[in-house]
C-alpha positions in Angstrom: -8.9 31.9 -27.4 -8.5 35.6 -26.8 -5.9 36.5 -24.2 -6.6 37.2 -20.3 -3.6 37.5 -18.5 -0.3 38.5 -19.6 2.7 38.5 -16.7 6.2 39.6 -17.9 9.2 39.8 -16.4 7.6 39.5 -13.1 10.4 39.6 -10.3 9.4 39.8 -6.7 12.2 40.2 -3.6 11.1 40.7 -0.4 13.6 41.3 2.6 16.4 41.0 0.4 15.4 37.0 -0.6 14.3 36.5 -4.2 11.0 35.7 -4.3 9.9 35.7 -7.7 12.6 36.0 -10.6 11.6 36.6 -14.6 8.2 35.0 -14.8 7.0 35.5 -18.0 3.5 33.7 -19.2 0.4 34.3 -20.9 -3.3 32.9 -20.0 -5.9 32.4 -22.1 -9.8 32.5 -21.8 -11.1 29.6 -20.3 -7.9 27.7 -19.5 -7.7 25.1 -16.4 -4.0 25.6 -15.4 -2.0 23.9 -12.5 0.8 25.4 -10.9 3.2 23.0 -9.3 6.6 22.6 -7.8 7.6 21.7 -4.2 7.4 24.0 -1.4 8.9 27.3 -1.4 8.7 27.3 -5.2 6.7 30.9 -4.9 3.5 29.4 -6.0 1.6 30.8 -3.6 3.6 34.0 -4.2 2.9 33.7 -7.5 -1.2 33.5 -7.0 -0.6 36.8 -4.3 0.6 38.6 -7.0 -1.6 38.1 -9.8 -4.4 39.3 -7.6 -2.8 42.5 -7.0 -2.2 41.3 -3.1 1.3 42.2 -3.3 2.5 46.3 -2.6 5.7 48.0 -3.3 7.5 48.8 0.4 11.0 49.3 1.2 11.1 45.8 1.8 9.4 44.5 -0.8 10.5 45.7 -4.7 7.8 44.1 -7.6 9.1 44.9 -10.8 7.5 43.8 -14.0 3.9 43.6 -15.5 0.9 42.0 -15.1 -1.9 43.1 -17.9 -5.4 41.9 -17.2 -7.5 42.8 -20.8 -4.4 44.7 -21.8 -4.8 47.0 -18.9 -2.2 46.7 -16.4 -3.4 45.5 -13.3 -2.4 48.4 -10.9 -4.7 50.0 -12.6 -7.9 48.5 -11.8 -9.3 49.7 -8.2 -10.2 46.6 -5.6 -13.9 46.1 -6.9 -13.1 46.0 -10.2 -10.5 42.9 -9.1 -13.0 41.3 -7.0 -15.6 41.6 -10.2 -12.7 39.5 -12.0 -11.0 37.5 -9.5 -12.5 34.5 -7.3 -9.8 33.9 -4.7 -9.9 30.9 -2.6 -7.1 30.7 0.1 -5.6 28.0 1.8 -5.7 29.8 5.0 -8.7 31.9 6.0 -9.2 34.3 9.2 -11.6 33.3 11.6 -14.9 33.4 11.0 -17.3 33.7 14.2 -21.0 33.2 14.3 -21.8 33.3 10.6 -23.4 30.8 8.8 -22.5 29.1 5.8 -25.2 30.9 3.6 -23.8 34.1 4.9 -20.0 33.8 3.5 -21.4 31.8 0.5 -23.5 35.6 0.0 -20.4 37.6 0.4 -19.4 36.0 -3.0 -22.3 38.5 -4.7 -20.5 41.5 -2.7 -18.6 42.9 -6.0 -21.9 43.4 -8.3 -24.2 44.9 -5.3 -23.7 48.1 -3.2 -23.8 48.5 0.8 -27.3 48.3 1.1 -28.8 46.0 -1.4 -31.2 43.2 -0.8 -30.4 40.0 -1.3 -33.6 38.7 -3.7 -34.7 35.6 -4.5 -32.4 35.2 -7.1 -29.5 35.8 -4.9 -30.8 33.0 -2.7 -30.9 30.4 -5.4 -28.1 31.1 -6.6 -26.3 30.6 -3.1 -28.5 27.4 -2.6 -27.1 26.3 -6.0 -23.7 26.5 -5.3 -24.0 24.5 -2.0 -25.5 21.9 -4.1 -22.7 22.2 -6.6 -20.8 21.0 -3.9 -22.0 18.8 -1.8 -23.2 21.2 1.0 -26.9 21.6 0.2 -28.2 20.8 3.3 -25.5 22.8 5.4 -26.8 26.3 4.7 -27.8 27.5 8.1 -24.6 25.6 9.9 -22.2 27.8 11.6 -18.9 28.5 9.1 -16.5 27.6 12.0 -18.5 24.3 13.2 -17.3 22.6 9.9 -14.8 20.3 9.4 -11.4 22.2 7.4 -12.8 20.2 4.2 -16.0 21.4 4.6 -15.1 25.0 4.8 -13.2 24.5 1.6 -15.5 23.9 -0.2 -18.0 26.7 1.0 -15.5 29.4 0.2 -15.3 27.6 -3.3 -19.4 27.5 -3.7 -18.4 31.7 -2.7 -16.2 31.4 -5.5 -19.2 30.2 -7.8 -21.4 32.7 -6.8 -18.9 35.7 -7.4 -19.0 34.9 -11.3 -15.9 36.2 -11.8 -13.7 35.5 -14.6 -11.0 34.1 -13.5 -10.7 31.4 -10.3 -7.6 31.3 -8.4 -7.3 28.6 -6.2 -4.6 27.7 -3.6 -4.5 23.9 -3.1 -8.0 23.4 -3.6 -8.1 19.8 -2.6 -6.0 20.5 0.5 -8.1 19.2 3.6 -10.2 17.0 1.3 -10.9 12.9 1.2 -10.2 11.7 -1.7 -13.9 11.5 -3.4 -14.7 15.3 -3.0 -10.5 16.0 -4.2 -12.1 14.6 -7.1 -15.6 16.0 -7.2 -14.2 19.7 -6.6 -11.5 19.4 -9.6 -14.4 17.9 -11.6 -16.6 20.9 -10.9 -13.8 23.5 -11.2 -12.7 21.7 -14.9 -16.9 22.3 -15.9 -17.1 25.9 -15.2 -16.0 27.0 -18.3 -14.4 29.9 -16.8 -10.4 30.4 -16.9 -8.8 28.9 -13.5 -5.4 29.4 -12.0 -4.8 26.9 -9.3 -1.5 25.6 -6.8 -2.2 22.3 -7.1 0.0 19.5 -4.3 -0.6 16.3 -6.3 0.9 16.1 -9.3 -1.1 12.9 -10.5 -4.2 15.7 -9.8 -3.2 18.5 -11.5 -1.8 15.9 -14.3 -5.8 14.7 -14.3 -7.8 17.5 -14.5 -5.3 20.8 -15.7 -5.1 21.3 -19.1 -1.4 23.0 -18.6 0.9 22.9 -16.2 3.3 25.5 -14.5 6.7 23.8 -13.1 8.4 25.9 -10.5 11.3 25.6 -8.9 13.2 28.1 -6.5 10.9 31.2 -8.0 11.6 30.6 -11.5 9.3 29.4 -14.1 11.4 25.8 -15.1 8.3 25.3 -18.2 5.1 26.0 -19.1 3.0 24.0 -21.2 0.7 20.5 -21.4 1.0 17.6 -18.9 2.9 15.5 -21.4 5.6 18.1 -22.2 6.1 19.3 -18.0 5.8 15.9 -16.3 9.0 14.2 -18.1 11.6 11.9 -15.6 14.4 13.8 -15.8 12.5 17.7 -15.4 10.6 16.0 -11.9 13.1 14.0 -11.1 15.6 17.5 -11.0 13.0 19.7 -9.4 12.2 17.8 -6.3 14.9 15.9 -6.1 13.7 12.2 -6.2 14.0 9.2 -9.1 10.6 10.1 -10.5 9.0 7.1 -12.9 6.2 8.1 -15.5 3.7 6.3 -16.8 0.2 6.5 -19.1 -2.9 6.1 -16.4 -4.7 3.0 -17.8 -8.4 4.4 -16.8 -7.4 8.6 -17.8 -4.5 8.3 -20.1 -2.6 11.0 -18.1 0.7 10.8 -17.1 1.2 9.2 -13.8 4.3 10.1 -11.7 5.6 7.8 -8.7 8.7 9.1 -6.5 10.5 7.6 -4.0 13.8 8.0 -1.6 16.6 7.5 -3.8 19.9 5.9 -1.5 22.1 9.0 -0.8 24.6 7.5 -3.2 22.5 8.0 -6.4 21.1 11.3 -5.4 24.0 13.3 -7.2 22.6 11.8 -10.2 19.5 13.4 -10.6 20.5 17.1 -9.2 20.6 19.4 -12.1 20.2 23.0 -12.8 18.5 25.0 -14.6 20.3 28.3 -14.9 22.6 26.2 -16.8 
């Protein structure tokens, strides 16, 4: 698979604080990857800056390179991004008196100018993506009516419409019941399109991710498939809990279980990976 993304030596400090230190990975067309660690780990940060979201200040130094085609990424003006990127945030600004047709239509924004008309196809392709997930019947609802789940998933039927190349998604299934944590992954795994996604539940992103990103602290602890990251001892150092693995009877994905260890036995499963 040809190459999409390339990130080297990516460092990011703000207000004196590390960040982001020496992340160095490669993504290739049409890969589902999960990145997880607990919070603070800078996946979030991570997302901001591979959508060009993050700016050189006096308090905030970004060193290091992000290519997107082999073209580094400053380099591409905000449309062009937009034509490549499908962001879907955790946290959105207010949204007053549109409906949910209307945000799924800003989605077609990158590949129209100011004054185009939406046509027919347009429509259908906005009515599609509601169906994709689950919100068919909601298109002339008011965005800020819904419930925080069902917002999430009408900025991710936005997503759909964008066609862009690469989804980024920031704890997709956050907000969500179970059954449409399930249905969205399911959908986002059958796009065929390469994903990037912050992903809270391990036993998720072990499901439906074909590779997984550990952080820890800002650094990049591994990279690679859920059977190489999700190993006892690399969980069970990261977030600081006994972690037990096991093969999911129905999926045949590792499972992981945590729970409090007794303050005695914590010092036992501290480790560190600068060592």
């Amino acid at each position: 698979m040809a190459i999409q993304l390339k990130v080297r030596q990516l460092c990011w400090q703000a207000n004196h604080k590390k960040i982001l230190h020496n992340i160095c990975f490669d993504v290739s067309q049409g890969e589902v990857i999960g990145i997880i660690g607990p919070n603070g780990a800078g996946k979030t940060s991570l997302l901001r800056c591979l959508t060009n979201q993050i700016k050189k200040t006096q308090h905030s130094q970004l060193s290091g390179s992000i290519f997107l085609k082999n073209k580094a990424l400053h380099h591409y003006n905000a449309k062009q991004i937009a034509q490549c990127f499908a962001l879907v945030a955790q946290k959105t600004a207010p949204i007053f008196s549109l409906t949910v047709a209307d945000i799924v239509k800003m989605g077609l924004i990158p590949h129209r100018n100011l004054f185009s008309i939406h046509s027919d196809h347009d429509k259908e392709q906005v009515q599609l993506a509601l169906h994709k997930v689950g919100l068919g019947h909601a298109s002339h609802q008011i965005f800020d009516k819904l419930s925080g789940g069902e917002q999430q998933r009408v900025l991710i039927a936005r997503a759909l419409v964008q066609k862009a190349q690469i989804l980024i998604l920031d704890e997709p299934t956050n907000h969500l019941d179970v059954y449409y944590q399930h249905h969205i992954l399911q959908l986002v795994k059958q796009l065929k399109i390469t994903v990037i996604m912050t992903v809270h539940d391990i036993n998720l992103a072990s499901q439906y991710c074909q590779r997984l990103l550990l952080m820890h602290q800002g650094q990049l602890v591994c990279d690679g498939s859920p059977t190489d990251v999700l190993t006892e001892q690399q969980l069970s150092q990261v977030f600081n809990l006994p972690c037990l693995l096991e093969k999911d009877p129905i999926t045949h994905h590792p499972r992981v279980y945590f729970s409090l260890a007794h303050p005695n036995q914590r010092k036992h499963i501290k480790g560190d990976f600068n060592a």
